[in-house]
N, C-alpha and C positions, 0 to 999 in steps of 0.2 A: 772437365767442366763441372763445376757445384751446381748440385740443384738446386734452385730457391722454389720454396713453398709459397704462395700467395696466402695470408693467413686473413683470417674476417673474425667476427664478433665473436664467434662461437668455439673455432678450434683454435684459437690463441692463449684461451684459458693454461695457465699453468708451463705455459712454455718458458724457456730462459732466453732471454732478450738481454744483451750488453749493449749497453750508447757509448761510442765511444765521439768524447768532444763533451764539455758539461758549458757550452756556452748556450745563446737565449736559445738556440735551434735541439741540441742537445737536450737539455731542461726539458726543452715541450714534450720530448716525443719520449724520455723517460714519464713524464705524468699521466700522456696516451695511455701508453705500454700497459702503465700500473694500472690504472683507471681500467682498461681493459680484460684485468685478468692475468697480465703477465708477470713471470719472476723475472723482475729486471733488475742489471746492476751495470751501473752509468762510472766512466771511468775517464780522466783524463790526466794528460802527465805533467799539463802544466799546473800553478799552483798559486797563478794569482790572487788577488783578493776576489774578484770578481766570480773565477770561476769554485775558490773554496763556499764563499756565500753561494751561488748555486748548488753546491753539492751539502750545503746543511741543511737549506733548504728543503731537496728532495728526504733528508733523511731525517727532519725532524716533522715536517708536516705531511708526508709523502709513504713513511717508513721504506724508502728506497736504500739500500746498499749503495752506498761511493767509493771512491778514492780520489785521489788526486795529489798530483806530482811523480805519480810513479804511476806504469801500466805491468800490473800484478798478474800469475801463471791463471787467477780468477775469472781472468776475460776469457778465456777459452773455454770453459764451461758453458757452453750456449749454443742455443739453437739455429739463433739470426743476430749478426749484429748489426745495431742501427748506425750511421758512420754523419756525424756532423761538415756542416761543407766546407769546414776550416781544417779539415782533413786531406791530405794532398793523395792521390791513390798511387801516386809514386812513391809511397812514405814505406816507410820498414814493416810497420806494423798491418799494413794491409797484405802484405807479403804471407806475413806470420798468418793471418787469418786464413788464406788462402791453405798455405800448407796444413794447418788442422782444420781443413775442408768446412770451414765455415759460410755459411753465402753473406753478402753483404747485399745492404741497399739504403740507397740516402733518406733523409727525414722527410723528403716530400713524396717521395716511392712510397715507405711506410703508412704514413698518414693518407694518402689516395686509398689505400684499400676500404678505408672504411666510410667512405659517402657514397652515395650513387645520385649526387647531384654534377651539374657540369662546370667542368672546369675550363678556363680560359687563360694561357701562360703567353705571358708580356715578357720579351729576351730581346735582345739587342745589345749595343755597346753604351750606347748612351738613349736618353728618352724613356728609359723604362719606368722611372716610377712615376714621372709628369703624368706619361700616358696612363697608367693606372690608375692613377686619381681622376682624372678628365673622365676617364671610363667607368669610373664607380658613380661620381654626377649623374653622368647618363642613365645608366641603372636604377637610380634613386627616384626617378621619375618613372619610370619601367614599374610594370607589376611583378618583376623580380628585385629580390634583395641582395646588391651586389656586396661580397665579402672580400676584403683586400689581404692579403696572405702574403706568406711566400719572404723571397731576399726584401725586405722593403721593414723591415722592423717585427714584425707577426710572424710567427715561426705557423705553418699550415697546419702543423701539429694540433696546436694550442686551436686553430679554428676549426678540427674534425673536435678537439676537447668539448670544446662549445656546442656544435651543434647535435653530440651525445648529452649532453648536461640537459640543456636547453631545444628542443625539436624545433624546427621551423619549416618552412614551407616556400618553395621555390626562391631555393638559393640559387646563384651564381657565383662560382668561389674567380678572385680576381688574381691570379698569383703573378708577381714580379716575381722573374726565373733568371737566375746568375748561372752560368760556364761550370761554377763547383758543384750545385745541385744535381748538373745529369750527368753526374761521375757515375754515380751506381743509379741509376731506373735501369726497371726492368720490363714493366707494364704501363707505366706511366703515358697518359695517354689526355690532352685537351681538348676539348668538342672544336676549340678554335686557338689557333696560334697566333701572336703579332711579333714581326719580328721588328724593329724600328729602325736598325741599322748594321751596320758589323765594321769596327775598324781595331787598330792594333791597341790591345790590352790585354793584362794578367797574362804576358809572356814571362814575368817569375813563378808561373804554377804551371801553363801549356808547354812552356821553352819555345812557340812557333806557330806564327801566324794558322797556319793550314791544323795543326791540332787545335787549335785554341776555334775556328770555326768547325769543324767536325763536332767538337764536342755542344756546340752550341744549335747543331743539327741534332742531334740527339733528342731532341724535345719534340720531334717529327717523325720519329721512328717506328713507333706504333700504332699512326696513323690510317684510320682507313675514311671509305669511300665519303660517309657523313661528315666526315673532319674539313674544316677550311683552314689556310695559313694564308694569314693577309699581313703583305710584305712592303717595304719600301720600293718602290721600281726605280728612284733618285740614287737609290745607293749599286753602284755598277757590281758590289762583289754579290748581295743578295739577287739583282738583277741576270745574273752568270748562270748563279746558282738554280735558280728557278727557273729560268727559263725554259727548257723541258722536260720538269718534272710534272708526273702526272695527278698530282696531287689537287686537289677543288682549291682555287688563288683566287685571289681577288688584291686590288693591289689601290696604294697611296700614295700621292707625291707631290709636286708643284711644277715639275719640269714638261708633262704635257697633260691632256684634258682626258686620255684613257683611262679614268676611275671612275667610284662610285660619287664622289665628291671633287668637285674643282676650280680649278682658276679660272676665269673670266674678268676684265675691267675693273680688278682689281677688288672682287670680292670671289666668295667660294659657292657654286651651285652643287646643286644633288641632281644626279644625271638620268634617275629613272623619274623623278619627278616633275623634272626639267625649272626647278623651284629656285630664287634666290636667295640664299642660306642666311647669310652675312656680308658687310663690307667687312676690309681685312682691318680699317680702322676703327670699328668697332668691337674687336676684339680683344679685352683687356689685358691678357697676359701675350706681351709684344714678342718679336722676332723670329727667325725663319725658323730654326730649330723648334719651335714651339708650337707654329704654324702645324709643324709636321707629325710634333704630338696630338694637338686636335685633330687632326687628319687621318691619322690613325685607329685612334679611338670612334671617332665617328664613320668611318668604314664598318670595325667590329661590331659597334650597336646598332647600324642599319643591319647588318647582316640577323645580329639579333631580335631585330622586332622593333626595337625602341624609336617612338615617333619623332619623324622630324625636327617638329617644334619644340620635345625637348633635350633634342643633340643643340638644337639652333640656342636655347636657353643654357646652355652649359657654355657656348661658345662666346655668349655674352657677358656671362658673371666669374667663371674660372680667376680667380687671379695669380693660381702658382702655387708652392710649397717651400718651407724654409729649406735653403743650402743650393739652392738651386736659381743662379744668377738673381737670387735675393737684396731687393731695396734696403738699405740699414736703415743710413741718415745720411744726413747732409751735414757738414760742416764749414762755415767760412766759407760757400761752396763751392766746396768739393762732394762730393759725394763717394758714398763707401759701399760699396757692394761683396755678398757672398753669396760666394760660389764654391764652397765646401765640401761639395759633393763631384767635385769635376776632379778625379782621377785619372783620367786618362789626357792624354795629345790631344783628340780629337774634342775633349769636351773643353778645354782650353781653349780651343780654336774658334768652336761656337760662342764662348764667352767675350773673346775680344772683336767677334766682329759683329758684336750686338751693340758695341758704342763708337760713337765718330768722334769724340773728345778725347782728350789724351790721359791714355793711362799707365797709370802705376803698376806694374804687376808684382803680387805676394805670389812666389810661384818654391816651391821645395816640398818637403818631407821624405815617404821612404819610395824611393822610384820604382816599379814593379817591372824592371825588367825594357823599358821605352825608349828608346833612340832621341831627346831633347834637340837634336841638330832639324827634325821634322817639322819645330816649330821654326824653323829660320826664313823661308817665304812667306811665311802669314805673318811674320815680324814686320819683316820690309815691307809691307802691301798694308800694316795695319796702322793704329795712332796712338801705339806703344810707346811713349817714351824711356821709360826704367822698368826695370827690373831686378825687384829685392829677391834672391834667390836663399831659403833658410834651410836649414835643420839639415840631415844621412842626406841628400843629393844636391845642397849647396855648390860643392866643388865638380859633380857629373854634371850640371845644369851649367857652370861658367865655362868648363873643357869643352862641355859641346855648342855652346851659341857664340865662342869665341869673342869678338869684337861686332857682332851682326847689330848689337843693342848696348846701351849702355844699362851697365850690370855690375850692383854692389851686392858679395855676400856676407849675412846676417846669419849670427847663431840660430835664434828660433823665431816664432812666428811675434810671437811680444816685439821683439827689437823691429822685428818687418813691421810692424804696424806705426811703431813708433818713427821711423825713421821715414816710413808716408808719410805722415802727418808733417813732418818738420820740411820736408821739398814741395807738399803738394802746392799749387797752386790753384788761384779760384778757375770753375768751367776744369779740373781735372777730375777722374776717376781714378782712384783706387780700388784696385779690382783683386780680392783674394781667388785664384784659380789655378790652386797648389799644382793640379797636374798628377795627383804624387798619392800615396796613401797614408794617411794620417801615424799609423801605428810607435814612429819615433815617439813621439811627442803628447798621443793625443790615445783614446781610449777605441776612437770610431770618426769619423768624418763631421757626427753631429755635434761631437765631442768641441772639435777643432772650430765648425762654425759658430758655434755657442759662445768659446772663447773669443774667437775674432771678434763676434759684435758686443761682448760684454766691453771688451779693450779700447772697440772705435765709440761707447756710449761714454766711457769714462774719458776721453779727450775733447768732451762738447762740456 
């Protein structure tokens, strides 16, 4: 077993630090490192544009040591290496670390050492960054200042950079926490956890359900008596899971009236206060999935203090985030919707049974490992018409829904857009919810939704 040293402000000075991975997460936690006191040198083997401008970056405005395209006998000079989450720890190179007894630990393990304000990690399979946003609202009316971090675009890194740069005063750091992040913690540790859901996804980095949630437990593990994990009770596998753990719970859902917040006559009450919150039609950002991201989040900020009245005002004004069952436009009406951000089965599933007109679906890209034939009862039970299947899982997506739908495939996502427009008819949806992860085709998810609505603006 490698020892790992917990390092802080003081004895980091002059240590050797390698990052290995120079993408946004990487970047951060080399400019920490420096900023710190540390000798760091940031190393990656791939040699895109992307990540060579990060690595000029660190080494023209930074004076950081790079590489990139190759991983040089250099990286082994070091004390700790920081391991970016697009690093698999099944990979070779963590092997190698291992055998010259290096310790490893991920960029948000790293970056934790050096705040002693409270952390809050948002994980799930789907609902994670809704709920973060909904939750930072809440905050914003709170005499704390919620700071949103983490898998959600803001590397934590870059927000310990900040609040060294700049001091501030009752922070809340909000972090959206993804499966690859708690490869390496070690100490990592949230005043409060939410978990929003768990279903099958990134079985091309886990290879198996049961690891792929083990590792998503990991965010729990250094948990003690002050900590609370406030869980979905809707969702039967976190419902299993919790159910005799001894851990402070507290729990969210819509299927009975056992929580802090709930159904009733079709609005939502607060159960210590016995208050009526909201109807559910006044809630602007619609559907049940979304229900259950306000519901979550407004669980965590009762528990944190934040007054009713302004969960109850977030719950009135929210109206959502781009890529996430996002309104485009209307055309000839039809209407175009993106859903950019739906990677997985399950977030597909939430998407199509958010409309009762009939839709199109943009569903391909690069499959992460997902059995496509799962979606074949919510096909039949839904108001699917087509489905354009594009880009590396075109041909997996037609083998596995066989004849359940009618199903044309298209090179990429341009031709899918193009060939909605020309079948839709008026009262249909055109619903891009790949399913799938962007990276054939596209840079990032935001990448691909960007383009979708650039494509559906130039056909009006």
């Amino acid at each position: 077993m490698i020892k790992l040293k917990k390092y802080n402000r003081e004895n980091i000075i002059d240590k050797r630090i390698t990052v290995i991975g120079l993408g946004i997460s990487g970047k951060a936690a080399s400019i920490l490192a420096n900023q710190l006191g540390a000798i760091v040198y940031a190393s990656d083997s791939n040699s895109s544009e992307e990540i060579v401008s990060n690595a000029m970056e660190l080494m023209h405005d930074h004076h950081i040591a790079t590489e990139t395209g190759i991983h040089t006998n250099k990286i082994y000079n070091s004390d700790l290496w920081i391991i970016s989450p697009g690093v698999s720890a099944k990979s070779i190179i963590i092997k190698e670390a291992f055998n010259h007894n290096i310790p490893i630990v991920s960029e948000i393990e790293f970056a934790s050492w050096f705040t002693k304000f409270p952390i809050i990690g948002i994980t799930g399979s789907n609902g994670k960054t809704t709920t973060t946003y909904i939750l930072n609202q809440m905050f914003k009316a709170s005499q704390s200042v919620g700071v949103i971090g983490g898998n959600i675009g803001i590397p934590f890194s870059e927000c310990i950079l900040k609040e060294i740069l700049q001091p501030s005063k009752n922070l809340v750091y909000l972090l959206e926490i993804s499966s690859f992040q708690l490869e390496f913690i070690s100490s990592f540790r949230p005043y409060l956890s939410i978990y929003t859901n768990i279903s099958e996804d990134h079985l091309d980095r886990h290879y198996s359900m049961k690891e792929y949630v083990k590792m998503k437990l990991r965010l729990l593990e250094n948990c003690k008596k002050n900590n609370t994990v406030v869980f979905n009770e809707d969702d039967d596998t976190l419902k299993s899971i919790f159910h005799n753990s001894l851990l402070k719970k507290s729990t969210f859902g819509i299927k009975s009236s056992n929580h802090t917040f709930y159904l009733k006559n079709d609005a939502i009450y607060h159960s210590v206060s016995d208050k009526k919150i909201i109807k559910i039609k006044d809630i602007k950002l619609k559907g049940k999935h979304n229900l259950l991201n306000f519901l979550a989040a407004a669980t965590c900020a009762d528990i944190y203090g934040v007054k009713i009245e302004d969960i109850k005002n977030v719950f009135k004004t929210f109206k959502g985030i781009p890529h996430r069952i996002e309104y485009v436009t209307t055309i000839m009406g039809v209407e175009y919707i993106n859903d950019s951000k739906a990677t997985n089965i399950n977030s597909v599933i939430v998407a199509i049974k958010t409309y009762n007109k009939p839709i199109i679906l943009l569903l391909g890209g690069v499959n992460k490992g997902i059995d496509f034939g799962l979606l074949i009862p919510h096909i039949k039970c839904s108001s699917i018409k087509t489905i354009l299947a594009y880009g590396e899982a075109g041909e997996q997506i037609k083998s596995a829904l066989g004849d359940a739908v009618r199903l044309f495939i298209v090179n990429d996502l341009n031709s899918a857009v193009k060939n909605a427009h020309s079948i839709a008819q008026p009262g249909d949806v055109v619903l891009l919810s790949p399913g799938c992860a962007s990276f054939d085709q596209f840079k990032n998810f935001e990448d691909r939704g960007d383009f979708f609505k650039s494509k559906v603006k130039a056909l009006s």
